[in-house]
N, C-alpha and C positions, 0 to 999 in steps of 0.2 A: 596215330589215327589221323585221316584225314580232319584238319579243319583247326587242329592242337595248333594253341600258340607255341612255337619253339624260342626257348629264352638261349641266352649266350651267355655263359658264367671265366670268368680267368681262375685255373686252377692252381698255387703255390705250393708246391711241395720241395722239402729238401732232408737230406741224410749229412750228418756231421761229425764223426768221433775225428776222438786223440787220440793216436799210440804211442806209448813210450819207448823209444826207438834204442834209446842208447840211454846212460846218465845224462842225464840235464838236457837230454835232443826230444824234443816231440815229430811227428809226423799230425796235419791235419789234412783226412780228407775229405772234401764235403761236392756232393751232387747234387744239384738242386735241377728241375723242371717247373717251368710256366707253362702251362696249356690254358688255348680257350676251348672250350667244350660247349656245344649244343645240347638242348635235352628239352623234353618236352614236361615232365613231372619228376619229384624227388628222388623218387627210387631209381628212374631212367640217370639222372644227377652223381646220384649215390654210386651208383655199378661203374659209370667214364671215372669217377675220383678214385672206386677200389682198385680201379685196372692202370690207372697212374702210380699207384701204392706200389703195384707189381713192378711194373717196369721197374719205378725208381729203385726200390729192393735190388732188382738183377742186374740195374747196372751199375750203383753202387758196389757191390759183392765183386763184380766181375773188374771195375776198376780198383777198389782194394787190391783183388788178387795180382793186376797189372802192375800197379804200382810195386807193391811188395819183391816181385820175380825182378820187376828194371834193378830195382835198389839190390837187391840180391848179386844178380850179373854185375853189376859195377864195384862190389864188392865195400858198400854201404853198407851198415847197421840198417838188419831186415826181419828184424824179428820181432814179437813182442812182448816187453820185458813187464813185469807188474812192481806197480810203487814197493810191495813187500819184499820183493828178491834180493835188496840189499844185504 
């Protein structure tokens, strides 16, 4: 609305697992985004932070998937193994 104080907030989000790639090899891949976002009221706040959630989500997912096909093509340990499979 016209007349709204619009504030500027730095938004920090990041995604981070471990894979257990092989015996005693881990794989970490971690995503993180800094945004500044604009907004005039909390809920206006709230919606730019859920819509950074998304992103970060799909492009975390889409660089796992990246990551996992390089290692794979090079014929790296590309799979993921769980502590119990011993």
């Amino acid at each position: 609305m016209p007349g709204e104080e619009k504030r500027v907030s730095k938004i920090v989000k990041s995604i981070s697992r471990k894979y257990n790639v092989a015996k005693y090899e881990n794989l970490v891949i971690n995503v993180s985004y800094e945004e500044e976002v604009e907004w005039t009221d909390l809920k206006d706040r709230q919606a730019k932070s859920k819509n950074l959630t998304k992103l970060l989500t799909m492009d975390f997912e889409q660089t796992k998937k990246d990551v996992f096909e390089e290692l794979k093509e090079h014929n790296k340990p590309a799979h993921i193994e769980s502590a119990l499979d011993d």
